[in-house]
N, C-alpha and C positions, 0 to 999 in steps of 0.2 A: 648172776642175773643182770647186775651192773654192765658189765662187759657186752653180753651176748644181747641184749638188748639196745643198748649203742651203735656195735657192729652191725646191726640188722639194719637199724633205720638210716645209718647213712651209705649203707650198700645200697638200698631201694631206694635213696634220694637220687644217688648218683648213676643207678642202672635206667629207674625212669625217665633220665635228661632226653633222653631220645627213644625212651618206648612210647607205650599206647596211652593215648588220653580217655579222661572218663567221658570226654562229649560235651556238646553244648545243650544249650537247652533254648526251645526259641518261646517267647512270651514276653510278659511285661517282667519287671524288676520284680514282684509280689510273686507270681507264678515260678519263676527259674530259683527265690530262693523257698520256697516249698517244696520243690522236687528236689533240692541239695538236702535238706534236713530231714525230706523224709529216707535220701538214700544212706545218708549219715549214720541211721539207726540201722545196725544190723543183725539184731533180734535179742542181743545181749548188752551191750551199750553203745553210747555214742561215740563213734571215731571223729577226728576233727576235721577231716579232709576226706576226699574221693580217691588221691593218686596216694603218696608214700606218705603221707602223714596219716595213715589208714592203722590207726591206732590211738590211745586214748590220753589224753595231756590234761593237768585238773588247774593249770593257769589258763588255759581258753575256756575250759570246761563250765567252769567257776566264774569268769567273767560275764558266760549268757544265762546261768543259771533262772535270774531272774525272769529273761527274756523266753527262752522253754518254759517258765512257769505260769508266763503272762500268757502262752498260745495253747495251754490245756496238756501239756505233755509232761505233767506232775509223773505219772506211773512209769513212765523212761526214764526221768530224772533219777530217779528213788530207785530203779535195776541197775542204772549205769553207778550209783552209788556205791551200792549194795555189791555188785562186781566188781569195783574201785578197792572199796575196802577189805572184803574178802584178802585179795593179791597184797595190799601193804600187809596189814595182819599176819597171813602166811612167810612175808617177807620178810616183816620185821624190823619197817619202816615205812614212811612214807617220803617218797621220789614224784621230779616233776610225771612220768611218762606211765605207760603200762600198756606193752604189747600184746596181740592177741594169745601169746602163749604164756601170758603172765608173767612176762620179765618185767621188774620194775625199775627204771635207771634215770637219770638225769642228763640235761642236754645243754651247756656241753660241760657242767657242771652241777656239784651239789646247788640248789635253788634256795633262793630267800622266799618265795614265796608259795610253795607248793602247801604247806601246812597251812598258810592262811589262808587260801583259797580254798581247801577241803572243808574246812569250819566253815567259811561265809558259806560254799555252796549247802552242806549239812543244815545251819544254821535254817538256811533262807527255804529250804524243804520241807521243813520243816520232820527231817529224817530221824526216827525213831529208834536212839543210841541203845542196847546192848549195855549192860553193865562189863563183858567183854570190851567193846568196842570204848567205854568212857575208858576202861583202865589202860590201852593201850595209847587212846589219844592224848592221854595225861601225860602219860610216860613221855612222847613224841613230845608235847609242848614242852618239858622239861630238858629232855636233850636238844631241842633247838635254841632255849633260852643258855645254855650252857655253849654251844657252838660258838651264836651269830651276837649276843648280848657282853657289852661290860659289864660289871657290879651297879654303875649306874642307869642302868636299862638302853643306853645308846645300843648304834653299830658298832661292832670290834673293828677295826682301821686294819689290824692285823690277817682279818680270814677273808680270803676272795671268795666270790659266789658268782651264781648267773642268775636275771632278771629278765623281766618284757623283754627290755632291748636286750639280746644276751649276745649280738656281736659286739657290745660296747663294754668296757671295763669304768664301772662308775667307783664314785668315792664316796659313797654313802648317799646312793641318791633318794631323790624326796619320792619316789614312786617308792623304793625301801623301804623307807619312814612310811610311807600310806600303808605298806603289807603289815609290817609291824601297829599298826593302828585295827587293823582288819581281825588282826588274830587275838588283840586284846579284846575286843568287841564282840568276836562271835564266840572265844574263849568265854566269857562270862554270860553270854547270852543264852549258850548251850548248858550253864551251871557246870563248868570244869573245873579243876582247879588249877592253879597257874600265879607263879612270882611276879609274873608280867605287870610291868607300870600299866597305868589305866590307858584308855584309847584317847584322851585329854590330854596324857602327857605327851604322845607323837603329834598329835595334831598341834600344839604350843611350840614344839619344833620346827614343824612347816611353817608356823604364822611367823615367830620371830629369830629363825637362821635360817630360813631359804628363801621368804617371801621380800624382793627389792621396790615391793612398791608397786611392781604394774604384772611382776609373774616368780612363779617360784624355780629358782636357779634348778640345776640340774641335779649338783649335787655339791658337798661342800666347799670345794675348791673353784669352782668358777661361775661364771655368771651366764652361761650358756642356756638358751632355752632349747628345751626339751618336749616334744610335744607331749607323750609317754608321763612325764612326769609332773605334768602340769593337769592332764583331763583325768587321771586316774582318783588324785583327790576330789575331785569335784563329782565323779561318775559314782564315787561310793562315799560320797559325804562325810566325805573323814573334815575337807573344808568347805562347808555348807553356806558362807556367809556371801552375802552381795556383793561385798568388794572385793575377793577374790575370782568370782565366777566373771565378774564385767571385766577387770585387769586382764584377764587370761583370755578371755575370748576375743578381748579385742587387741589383743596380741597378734593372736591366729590370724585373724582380720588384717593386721599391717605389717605381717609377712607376707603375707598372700598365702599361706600352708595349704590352703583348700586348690590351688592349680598344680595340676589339672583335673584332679579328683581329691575329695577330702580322703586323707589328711598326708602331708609330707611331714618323717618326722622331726627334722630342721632346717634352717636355713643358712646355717654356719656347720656344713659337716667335716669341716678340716677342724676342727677343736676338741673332738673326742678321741677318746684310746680306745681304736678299734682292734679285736683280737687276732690275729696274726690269719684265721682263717677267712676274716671279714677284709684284711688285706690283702689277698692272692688268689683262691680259691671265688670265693664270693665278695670280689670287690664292689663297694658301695651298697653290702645287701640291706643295710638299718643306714643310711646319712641320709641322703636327703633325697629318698624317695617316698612314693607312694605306699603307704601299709595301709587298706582293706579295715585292718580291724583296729585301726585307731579311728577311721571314717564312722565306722561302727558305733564306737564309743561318743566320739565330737558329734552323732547327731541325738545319741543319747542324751547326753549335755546340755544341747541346743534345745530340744523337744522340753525338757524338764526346765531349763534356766534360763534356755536365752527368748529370744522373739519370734514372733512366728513367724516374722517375712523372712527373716533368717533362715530359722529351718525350714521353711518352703525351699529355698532357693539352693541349700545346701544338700538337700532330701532328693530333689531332680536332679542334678550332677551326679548324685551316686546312684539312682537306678540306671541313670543313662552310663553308666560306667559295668554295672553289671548288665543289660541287654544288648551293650558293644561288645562283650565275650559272653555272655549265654551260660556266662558261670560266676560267682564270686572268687576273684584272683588272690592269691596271698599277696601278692605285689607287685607295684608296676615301676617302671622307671619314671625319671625326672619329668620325661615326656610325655607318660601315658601311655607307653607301650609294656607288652609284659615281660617282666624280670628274667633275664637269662645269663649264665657264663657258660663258660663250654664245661664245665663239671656240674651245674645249677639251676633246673627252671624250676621258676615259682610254681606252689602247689595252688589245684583248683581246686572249686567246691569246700567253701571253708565252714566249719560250721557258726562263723561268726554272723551267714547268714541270718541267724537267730534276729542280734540286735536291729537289723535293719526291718523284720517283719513283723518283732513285737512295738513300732513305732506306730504301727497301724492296727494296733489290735487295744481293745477299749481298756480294759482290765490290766494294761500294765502296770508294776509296782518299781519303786524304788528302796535301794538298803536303807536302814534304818537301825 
């Protein structure tokens, strides 16, 4: 299922670079991402995209969870679960992906964060476990904390994985440490049971081995900011405090990250170790351009922490980015154009649409 599910999706990445697109959509920013979320849903769950991402991923899934819940779409949420779980279950794990034929695989690796976002999402669902379903996810948090954990609850140094950024090879980075904060938290929240240190002892990590004072390093080894790795803690409150949230945003602020659209995810992208297909195939797909759903997130952030002339001003550049293509882009380049290589164009219709529409919807919530 590993295999055949891999093989699928990057056949249909690379047969799509020049087949049919899903369409644009003409209207305001509001209007074009409601008809992407309503298309998204396809009667069984939510797929993430319209073109070859047209199947089901529980790290983007997990990241709008909130935002689907804040627009009334709790009974999608809870079948795309319910679908979700079924296939690990039957599988006998849990993986980032899950094709429409139920193959469940990881991209382009085993993931650090697939398990913790199935809890947040579960969690935040407030999804109705199955005495099945507890003993399976027990088992899962047990062989994960066996994987990816030393004896001292850290990262293993030794076992490689893939994350958000997953054409970047990190060293333990602090978005890691937030997944790991995520699973201890929704792990106890859900009453699981689990060896895992508390959701205090990753967060104490971030405050004092990653944080230099004005942003949290990327990951242990250098001092590179990372956009990914700096809004994820803030976006799910793993670092809740004022000095972090003002340090960080006014980072973003004097990079300038938000041109030409929020968010670019650095402005040093020669300092990372990009994976061999991030250097050939899809050159500069994660350095320092445009990603959509970090835009997503940073005004999440901004709506909740920062000011409101702020997110005014950062809220109209991204629907003006989404009604200049008529769709929500997975990615743009440096320039604002859309991401392309001759083996690669970025996927449309994201469903990251979500975060940008529960900004505007009265009743949104934050993790907790």
């Amino acid at each position: 299922m590993q295999f055949a599910g891999q093989f699928r999706a990057v056949l249909t990445a690379v047969l799509r670079r020049r087949g049919r697109r899903s369409g644009r959509v003409s209207g305001t920013a509001q209007e074009i991402c409601t008809s992407v979320i309503n298309r998204l849903w396809n009667g069984t769950f939510y797929q993430i995209g319209l073109g070859h991402f047209n199947y089901f991923w529980i790290r983007d899934f997990g990241s709008v969870t909130d935002s689907l819940l804040a627009m009334g779409h709790r009974e999608r949420v809870l079948k795309t679960l319910e679908w979700a779980c079924g296939h690990y279950m039957k599988c006998g794990e849990v993986r980032l992906c899950v094709d429409k034929r139920g193959n469940v695989f990881d991209m382009p690796e085993r993931s650090i964060d697939a398990l913790p976002w199935l809890l947040h999402s579960l969690q935040r669902s407030e999804y109705p476990l199955s005495a099945e379903l507890r003993v399976f996810l027990e088992s899962e948090i047990q062989k994960y904390v066996g994987l990816f954990l030393a004896e001292d609850g850290r990262l293993r140094i030794d076992v490689s994985f893939s994350e958000l950024r997953d054409s970047v090879r990190y060293f333990a980075s602090a978005y890691a440490v937030t997944m790991l904060a995520v699973l201890a938290r929704a792990s106890r929240q859900l009453g699981l049971k689990t060896t895992l240190p508390e959701e205090r002892f990753y967060a104490d990590l971030l405050r004092h081995e990653y944080w230099n004072g004005k942003y949290l390093r990327a990951d242990t080894v250098t001092e590179t900011f990372a956009t990914e790795c700096n809004l994820f803690p803030l976006f799910l409150n793993v670092l809740p405090e004022t000095l972090f949230r003002d340090g960080i945003l006014a980072t973003i602020r004097e990079k300038n990250l938000c041109a030409p659209y929020p968010v670019r995810f650095t402005d040093t992208k020669g300092t990372f170790n990009y994976r061999w297909w991030a250097r050939t195939f899809m050159v500069d797909y994660a350095a320092d351009t445009v990603w959509s759903w970090l835009g997503g997130i940073y005004l999440q952030v901004l709506k909740r922490k920062g000011n409101a002339q702020e997110f005014e001003a950062s809220d109209t550049l991204y629907a003006s980015m989404i009604e200049r293509f008529g769709t929500l882009p997975e990615l743009l380049s440096t320039k604002g154009e859309w991401y392309e290589t001759f083996f690669y164009r970025a996927e449309e219709g994201m469903i990251w649409c979500a975060l940008y529409l529960s900004l505007h919807t009265n009743n949104a919530t934050e993790p907790r």
